[in-house]
C-alpha positions in Angstrom: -7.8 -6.0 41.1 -7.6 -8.4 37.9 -11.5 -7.3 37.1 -10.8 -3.7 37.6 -7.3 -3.7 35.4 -9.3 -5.7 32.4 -12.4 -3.0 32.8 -9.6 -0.3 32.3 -8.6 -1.7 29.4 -12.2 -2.6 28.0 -12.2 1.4 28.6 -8.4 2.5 27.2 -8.7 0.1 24.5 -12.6 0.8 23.1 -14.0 -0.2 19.7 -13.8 3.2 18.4 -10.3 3.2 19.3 -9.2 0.1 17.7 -10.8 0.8 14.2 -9.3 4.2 14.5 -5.7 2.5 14.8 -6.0 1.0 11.1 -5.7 4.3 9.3 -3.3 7.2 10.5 -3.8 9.6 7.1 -1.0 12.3 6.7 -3.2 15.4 5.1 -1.5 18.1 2.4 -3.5 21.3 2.4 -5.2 21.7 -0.9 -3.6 24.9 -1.6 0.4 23.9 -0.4 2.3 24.9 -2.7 5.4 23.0 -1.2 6.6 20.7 1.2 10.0 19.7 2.9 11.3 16.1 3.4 14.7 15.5 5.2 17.3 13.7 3.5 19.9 11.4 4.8 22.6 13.3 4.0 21.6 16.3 6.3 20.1 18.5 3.2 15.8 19.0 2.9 14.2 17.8 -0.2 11.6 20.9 -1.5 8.4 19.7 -3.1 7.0 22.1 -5.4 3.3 21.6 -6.2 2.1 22.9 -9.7 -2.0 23.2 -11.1 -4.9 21.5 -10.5 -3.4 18.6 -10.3 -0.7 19.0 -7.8 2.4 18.1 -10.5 5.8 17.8 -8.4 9.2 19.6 -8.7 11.6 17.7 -6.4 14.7 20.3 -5.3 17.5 19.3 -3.2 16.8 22.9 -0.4 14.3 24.2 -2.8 17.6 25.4 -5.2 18.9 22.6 -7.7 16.1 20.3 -9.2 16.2 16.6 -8.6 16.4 14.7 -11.6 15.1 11.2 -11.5 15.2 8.1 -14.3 11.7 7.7 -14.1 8.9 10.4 -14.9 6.0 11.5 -12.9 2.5 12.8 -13.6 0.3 13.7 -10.8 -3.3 13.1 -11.9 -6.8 13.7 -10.4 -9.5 10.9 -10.6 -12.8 10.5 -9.1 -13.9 7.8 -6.7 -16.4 5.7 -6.0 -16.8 7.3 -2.7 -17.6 10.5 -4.8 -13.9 11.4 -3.6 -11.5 13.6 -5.9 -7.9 11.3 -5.2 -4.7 12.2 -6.3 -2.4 9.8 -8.1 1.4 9.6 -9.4 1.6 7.5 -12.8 4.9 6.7 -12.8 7.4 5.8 -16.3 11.0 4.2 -16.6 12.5 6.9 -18.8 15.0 4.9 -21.0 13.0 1.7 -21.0 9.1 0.5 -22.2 7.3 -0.7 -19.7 5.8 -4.2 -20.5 4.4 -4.6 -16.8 2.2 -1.5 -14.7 1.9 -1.7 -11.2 -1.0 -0.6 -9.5 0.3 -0.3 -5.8 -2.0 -0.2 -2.7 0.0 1.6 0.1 -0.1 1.2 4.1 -1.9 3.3 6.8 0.1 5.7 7.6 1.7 8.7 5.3 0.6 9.9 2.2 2.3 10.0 -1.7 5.4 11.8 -0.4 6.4 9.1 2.2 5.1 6.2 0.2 6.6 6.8 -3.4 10.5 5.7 -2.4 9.5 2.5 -1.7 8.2 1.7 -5.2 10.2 3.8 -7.5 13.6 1.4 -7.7 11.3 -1.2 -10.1 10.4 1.8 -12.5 14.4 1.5 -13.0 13.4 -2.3 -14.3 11.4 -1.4 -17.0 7.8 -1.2 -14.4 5.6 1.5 -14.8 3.7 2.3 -11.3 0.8 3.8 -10.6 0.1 4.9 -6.8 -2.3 6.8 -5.4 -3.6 8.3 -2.1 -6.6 7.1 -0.4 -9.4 9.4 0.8 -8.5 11.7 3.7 -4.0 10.9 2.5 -2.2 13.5 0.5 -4.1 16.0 -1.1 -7.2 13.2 -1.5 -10.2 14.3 -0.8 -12.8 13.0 2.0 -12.3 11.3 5.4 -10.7 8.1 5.8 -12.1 5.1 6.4 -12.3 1.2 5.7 -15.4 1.3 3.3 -13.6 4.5 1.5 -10.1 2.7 1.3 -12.0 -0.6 -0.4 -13.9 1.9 -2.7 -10.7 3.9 -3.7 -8.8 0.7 -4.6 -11.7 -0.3 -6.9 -11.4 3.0 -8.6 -7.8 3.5 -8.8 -8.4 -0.3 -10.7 -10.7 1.7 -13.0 -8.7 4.4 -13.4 -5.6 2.7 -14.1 -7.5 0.4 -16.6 -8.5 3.6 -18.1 -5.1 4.7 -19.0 -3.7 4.2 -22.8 -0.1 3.3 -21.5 -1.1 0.1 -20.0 -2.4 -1.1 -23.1 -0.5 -4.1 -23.9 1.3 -4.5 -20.6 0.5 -6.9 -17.6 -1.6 -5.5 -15.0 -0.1 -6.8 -11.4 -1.7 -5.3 -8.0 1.4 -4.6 -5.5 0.0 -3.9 -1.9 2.0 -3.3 1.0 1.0 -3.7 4.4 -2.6 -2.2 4.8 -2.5 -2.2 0.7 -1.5 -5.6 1.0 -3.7 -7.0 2.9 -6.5 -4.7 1.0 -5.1 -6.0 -2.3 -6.2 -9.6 -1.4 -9.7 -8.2 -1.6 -9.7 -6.2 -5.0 -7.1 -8.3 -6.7 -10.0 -11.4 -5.4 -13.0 -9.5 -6.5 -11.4 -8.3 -10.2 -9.2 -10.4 -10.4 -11.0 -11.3 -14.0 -9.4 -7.8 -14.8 -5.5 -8.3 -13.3 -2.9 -10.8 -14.4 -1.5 -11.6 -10.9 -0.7 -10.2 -7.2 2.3 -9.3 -5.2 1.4 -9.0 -1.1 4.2 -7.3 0.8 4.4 -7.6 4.4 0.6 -7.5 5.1 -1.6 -8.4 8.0 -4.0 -11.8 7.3 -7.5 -9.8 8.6 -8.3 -7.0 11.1 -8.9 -9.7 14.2 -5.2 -10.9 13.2 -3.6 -7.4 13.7 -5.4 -5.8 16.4 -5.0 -9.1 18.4 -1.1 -8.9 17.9 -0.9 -5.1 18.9 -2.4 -5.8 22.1 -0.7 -8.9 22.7 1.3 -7.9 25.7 -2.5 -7.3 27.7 -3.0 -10.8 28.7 -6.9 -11.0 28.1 -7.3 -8.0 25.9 -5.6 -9.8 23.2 -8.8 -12.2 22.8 -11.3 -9.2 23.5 -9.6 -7.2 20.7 -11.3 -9.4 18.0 -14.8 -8.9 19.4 -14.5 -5.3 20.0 -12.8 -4.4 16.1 -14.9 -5.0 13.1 -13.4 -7.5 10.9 -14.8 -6.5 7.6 -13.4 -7.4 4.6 -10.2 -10.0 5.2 -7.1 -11.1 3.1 -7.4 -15.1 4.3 -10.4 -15.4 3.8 -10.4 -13.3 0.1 -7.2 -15.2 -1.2 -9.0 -19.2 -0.7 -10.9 -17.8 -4.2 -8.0 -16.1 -6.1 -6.8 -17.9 -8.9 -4.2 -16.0 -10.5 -0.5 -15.8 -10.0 0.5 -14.8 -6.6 3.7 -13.6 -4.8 3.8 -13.0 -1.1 6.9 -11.5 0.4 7.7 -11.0 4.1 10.8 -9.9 6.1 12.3 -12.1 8.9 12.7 -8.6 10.6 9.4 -6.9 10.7 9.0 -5.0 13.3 5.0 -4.0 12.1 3.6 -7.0 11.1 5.1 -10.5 12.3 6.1 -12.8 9.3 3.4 -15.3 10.2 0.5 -13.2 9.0 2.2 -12.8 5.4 2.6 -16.8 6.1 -1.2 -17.4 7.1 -2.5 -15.4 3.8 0.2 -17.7 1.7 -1.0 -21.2 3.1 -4.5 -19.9 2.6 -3.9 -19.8 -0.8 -4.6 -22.4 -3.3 -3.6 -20.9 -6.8 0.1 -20.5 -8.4 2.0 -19.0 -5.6 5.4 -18.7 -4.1 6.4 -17.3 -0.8 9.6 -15.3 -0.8 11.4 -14.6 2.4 13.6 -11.5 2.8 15.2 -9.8 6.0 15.3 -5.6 6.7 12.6 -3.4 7.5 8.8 -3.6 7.2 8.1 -3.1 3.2 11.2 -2.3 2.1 11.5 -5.5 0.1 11.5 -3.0 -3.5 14.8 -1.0 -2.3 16.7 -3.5 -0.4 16.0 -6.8 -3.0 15.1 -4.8 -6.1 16.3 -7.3 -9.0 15.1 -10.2 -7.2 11.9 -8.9 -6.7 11.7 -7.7 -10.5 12.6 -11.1 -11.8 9.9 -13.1 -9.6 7.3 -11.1 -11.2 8.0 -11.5 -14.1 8.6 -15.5 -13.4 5.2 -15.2 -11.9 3.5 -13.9 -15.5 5.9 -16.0 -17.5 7.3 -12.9 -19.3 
């Protein structure tokens, strides 16, 4: 019986399967020209989507616009996957950014989801650039691992690009998936950034799809065979030698606290671990001033 129940799961729980699990992209039709998000307070937020480029008009039930403190323009870059990718460059209004943000995002969702979690440190004096990987948002292409590594690298590029960051520190923010991605690029170019925040990511592939599976007695083990590790944030983040923040809440429900520990104590550059509670990446709306002010502790600014 033992033999049968762990071929089931060899079946249920195949390679394909797993690798599929590390990328659940929300698509926008290329031609919407809206989209609706509910609100807390029982109203509908009304995207509008303007030219080539996808510019948004946030409405509160697609009536009164939504005015925010920051600005946003919705670009179009190219990547190295030979992807079009759509991006948000986002600008404190009242302030001058001395610090951009180029923020890799999690799994799941797209630009619509993902921008709220971001946004409160454009209110202390950040300017943020996200983007959506291939196959997220209105992004081109299918998405995958190899694309998601490529795409990071070009939103780098792009960002780089960009007149505004002229004279501003350069900091990769990643968050889960991005997080854990952003150990990688901000490793590989890290020549080009001037340090790295990691928020509530997962230390490598094996780590995560072990831990999903962990209620299957043996499957746990079997998971690291059967997923293809790839690139990985421990190992990336022994080389990385410039200033690094890893936050992690006590409460994570997605990834378990000990992963965002394991890429921290594989670290061996300027680093400081910072330990919050609430949901899984919410660290930038629930702890926004402490957050702000251990960056910039982190770059000495």
């Amino acid at each position: 019986m033992i033999r049968l129940f762990v071929l089931f799961s060899l079946i249920l729980f195949s390679s394909c399967s797993f690798n599929k699990m590390f990328l659940v992209p929300y698509k926008i039709p290329a031609d919407a020209k809206f989209a609706k998000m509910p609100r807390k307070d029982g109203d509908t937020t009304k995207i509008f989507f303007n030219g080539e480029a996808h510019q948004p008009v946030f409405t509160k039930n697609g009536k009164d616009t939504i005015q925010f403190d920051y600005t946003i323009e919705s670009v179009v870059f190219t990547s190295k996957s030979g992807n079009k990718l759509h991006g948000w460059f986002i600008q404190p209004k009242d302030k001058k950014a001395d610090i951009t943000l180029l923020h890799f995002h999690g799994n799941a969702g797209n630009l619509l989801y993902q921008f709220q979690a971001m946004t409160p440190l454009a209110a202390k004096g950040f300017q943020i650039f996200m983007f959506d990987y291939s196959g997220f948002g209105f992004s081109e292409g299918k998405a995958t691992r190899d694309n998601v590594r490529m795409d990071a690298n070009s939103a780098l590029d792009y960002v780089k690009s960009r007149q505004e960051i002229q004279g501003t520190k350069l900091v990769i923010y990643g968050q889960s998936l991005g997080g854990h991605l952003s150990a990688v690029v901000g490793n590989d170019r890290q020549a080009e950034i001037d340090g790295l925040v990691i928020e509530g990511a997962f230390s490598s592939h094996h780590d995560v799809a072990a831990y999903m599976v962990r209620r299957i007695a043996l499957v746990g083990g079997l998971a690291r065979i059967m997923v293809k590790n790839g690139y990985s944030a421990k190992r990336s983040i022994q080389t990385f030698k410039k200033p690094l923040l890893v936050i992690h809440s006590t409460e994570d429900e997605v990834i378990p606290e000990y992963m965002g520990k394991k890429i921290y104590k594989k670290a061996n550059t300027q680093k400081e671990f910072y330990e919050i509670n609430k949901c899984h990446i919410c660290g930038p709306i629930y702890y926004t001033d402490e957050i702000a002010g251990k960056i910039r502790k982190m770059l000495g600014s």
